[in-house]
C-alpha positions, 0 to 999 in steps of 0.5 A: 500500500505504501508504494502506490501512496508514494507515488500519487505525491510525485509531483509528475503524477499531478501533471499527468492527470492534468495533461491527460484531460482533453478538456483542458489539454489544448486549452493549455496548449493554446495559451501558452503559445500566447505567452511567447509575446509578452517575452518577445514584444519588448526586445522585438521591438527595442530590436527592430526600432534600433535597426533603424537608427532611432535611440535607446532613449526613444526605444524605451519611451515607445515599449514603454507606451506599450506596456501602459497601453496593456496595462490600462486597457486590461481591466475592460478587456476582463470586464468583456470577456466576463460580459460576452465570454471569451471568444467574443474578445479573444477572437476580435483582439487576436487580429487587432493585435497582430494588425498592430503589430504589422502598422508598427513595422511599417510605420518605424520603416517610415519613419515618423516622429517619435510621437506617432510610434508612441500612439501606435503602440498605446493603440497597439498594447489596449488590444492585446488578448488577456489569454492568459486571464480567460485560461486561468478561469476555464481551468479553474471552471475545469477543475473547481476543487482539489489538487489538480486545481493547484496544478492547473494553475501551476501550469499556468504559471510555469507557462508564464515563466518558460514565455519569458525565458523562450520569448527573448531566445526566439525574438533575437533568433527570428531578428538575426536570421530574418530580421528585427521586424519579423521578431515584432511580427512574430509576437503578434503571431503568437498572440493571435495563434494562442488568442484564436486557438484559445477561443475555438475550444470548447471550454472556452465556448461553454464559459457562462456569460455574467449579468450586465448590470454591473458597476464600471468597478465591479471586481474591486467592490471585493475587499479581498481582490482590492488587497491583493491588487495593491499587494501584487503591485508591490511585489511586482516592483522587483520585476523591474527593478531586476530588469534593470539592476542585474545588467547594471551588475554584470556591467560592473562585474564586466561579464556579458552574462546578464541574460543567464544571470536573469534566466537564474531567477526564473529558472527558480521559479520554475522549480518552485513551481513544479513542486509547489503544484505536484502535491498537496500542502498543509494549511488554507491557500491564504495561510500558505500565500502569507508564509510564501510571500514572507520567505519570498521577500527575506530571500530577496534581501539576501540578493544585495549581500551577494555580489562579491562574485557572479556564482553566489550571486546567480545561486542568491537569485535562483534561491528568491526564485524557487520562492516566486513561483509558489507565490504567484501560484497561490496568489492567483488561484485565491484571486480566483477564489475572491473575486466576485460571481462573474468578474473572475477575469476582470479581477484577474486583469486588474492585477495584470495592469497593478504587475505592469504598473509595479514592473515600471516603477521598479525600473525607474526606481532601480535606475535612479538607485543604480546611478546613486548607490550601484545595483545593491541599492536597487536590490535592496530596494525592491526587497523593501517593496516586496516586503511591503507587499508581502505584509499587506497579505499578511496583515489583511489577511481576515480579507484574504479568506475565502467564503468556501473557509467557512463552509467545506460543503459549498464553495463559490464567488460571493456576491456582495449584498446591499441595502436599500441606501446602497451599503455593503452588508455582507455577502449572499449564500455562495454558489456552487463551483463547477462545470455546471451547466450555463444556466446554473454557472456564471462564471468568467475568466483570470489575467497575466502574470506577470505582464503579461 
């Protein structure tokens, strides 16, 4: 008895269930197709706008544009895709954005003032497909309890990190063999294959639609949700606070390794994450978040007492990254179990655009540091958000507790009840999870990690 036991934990068990539901089989294949281009855009673009002359300064001011443009549009594109399902906004957006990506081409070929690419790639970035968002809730309407739920969304999340690991690689590879401005058309390739395939799926087809009487901020009336929002926010500071301080330091270190040292934490990552996701763990998703999150930003601190050589400094890196994954896991699936009936997605894409708002934060943070006290300054200062972050979840945690906690026989998104003057006064019975059927269902889909 003992054997068969040992190994339903091994984490390869969990994913071979998982990847063995045809259900959720090219779900997950069309996805993560999709989360080639967050990896890609940025360098496919600083690529192509450099192949012709313009500067890094302006190279950064257009993928910055970009970035904002995802980040605000994100939240209504969630709402949509909770009002009309996803292949109604998947399908449409998909197109849109590999159109934008083609008009930026062509438009940097021709080289207009730097205001018109500014616009272009607002325009472009307000159109990118929340793939990865809508996936998280359809895997989560899949596998509505248990374990395969942790691992559908650490396949999730494992997807995230090998886009930004294999996105770079491929858009330098597409630039130096046929050229920076197939990189940028190929990211919207993938966006709009992974969007497209995504929308065709059955699981995808079959999300219920949610009632259209909803307020413009209908995901954010969730105390919990808000929490997180800004907590997430913080810890996503570090994003971009490594984006900047790690090449800073191989500088310094005058090692041309930058890439390999950034890949460290990711790699972390994505051993943090295949265990966290292959077995089952004590304790409620909210408690496990509070204890991640924490180690995660005490291992961050260890990353500025590091840089006496680029080996302990890798090691210090991909330590805080075994961390990382986890958190992002449970962070995710209890935005899920917070949200609000029916504006899963928008929940999810409100904290897509608070990682891409904490992503450029930190990078203008990391670049005043850098230029005053070097890259330890700037390691130490987003371990100092990230904390931040991680004691917003720990001291808000009462706000942080599921409404299935209180009630093991039923679990669902709970819909806040007014008065008749408007007040909150609490929440309505919860509703069953599950792949029921529409009219008894309503639920909708989740967001980017990570910027997307």
């Amino acid at each position: 008895m003992g054997g068969p036991t040992r190994r339903k934990d091994l984490p390869v068990g969990a994913y071979r269930s998982l990847l063995a539901s045809p259900e959720a089989r090219w779900p997950l294949i069309s996805s993560t197709v999709a989360r080639l281009t967050p990896g890609m855009i940025v360098l496919a673009m600083v690529l192509l706008l450099v192949e012709f002359d313009y500067s890094y300064t302006v190279a950064g001011i257009v993928t910055a544009a970009h970035q904002v443009g995802v980040a605000l549009a994100s939240p209504l594109q969630g709402k949509l895709a909770d009002r009309f399902g996803p292949p109604r906004i998947l399908l449409p957006d998909g197109l849109a954005y590999l159109a934008g990506t083609v008009a930026f081409v062509a438009a940097v070929a021709a080289r207009p003032g730097v205001i018109v690419l500014v616009l272009l790639a607002v325009a472009t970035g307000s159109v990118y497909p929340p793939t990865t968002a809508c996936a998280r809730v359809v895997l989560s309407r899949l596998f509505p309890t248990g374990q395969l739920r942790t691992t559908a969304f650490a396949i999730s999340t494992i997807a995230v990190e090998l886009g930004f690991i294999l996105g770079p690689l491929v858009a330098v590879g597409v630039a130096e063999f046929v050229g920076a401005a197939w990189a940028v058309v190929g990211a919207g390739l993938a966006s709009g294959i992974g969007a497209i395939g995504f929308a065709a799926t059955s699981a995808a087809r079959e999300v219920p639609r949610r009632d259209r009487n909803r307020d413009a901020l209908a995901a954010l009336r969730s105390p919990g949700i808000r929490v997180l929002v800004l907590a997430i926010g913080f810890i996503a500071v570090v994003f971009g606070v490594l984006d900047i301080a790690v090449p800073a330091f191989a500088q310094l270190m005058e090692t041309p390794r930058a890439a390999g040292l950034i890949a460290s934490i990711a790699a972390g990552s994505l051993v943090g994450g295949v265990i966290y996701g292959g077995r089952q763990w004590p304790g409620s998703i909210t408690t496990r978040l509070c204890v991640l999150s924490g180690v995660f930003a005490v291992g961050l601190f260890i990353i500025p007492l590091s840089l006496a050589s680029i080996p302990v400094f890798a090691v210090a890196l991909f330590f805080s990254g075994v961390f990382l994954g986890p958190t992002t896991i449970a962070a995710f699936e209890l935005i899920d179990d917070l949200a609000i009936r029916g504006t899963q997605t928008e929940a999810q894409q409100w904290t897509q655009a608070a990682v891409l708002l904490g992503f450029a934060l930190g990078a203008s943070l990391a670049g005043f540091a850098v230029d005053v006290g070097g890259p330890g300054a700037a390691f130490f200062a987003g371990a100092v958000c990230v904390t931040i972050g991680a004691s917003m979840i720990t001291l808000r945690r009462a706000r942080l507790v599921p409404a299935d906690t209180a009630d093991a026989t039923t679990t669902g998104h709970p819909e806040p009840t007014t008065t008749p003057t408007g007040g909150l006064t609490g929440v309505s019975p919860p509703v069953q999870r599950g792949p029921l059927p529409e009219a008894a269902h309503v639920l909708a889909p989740g967001s980017e990690d990570r910027g997307r």
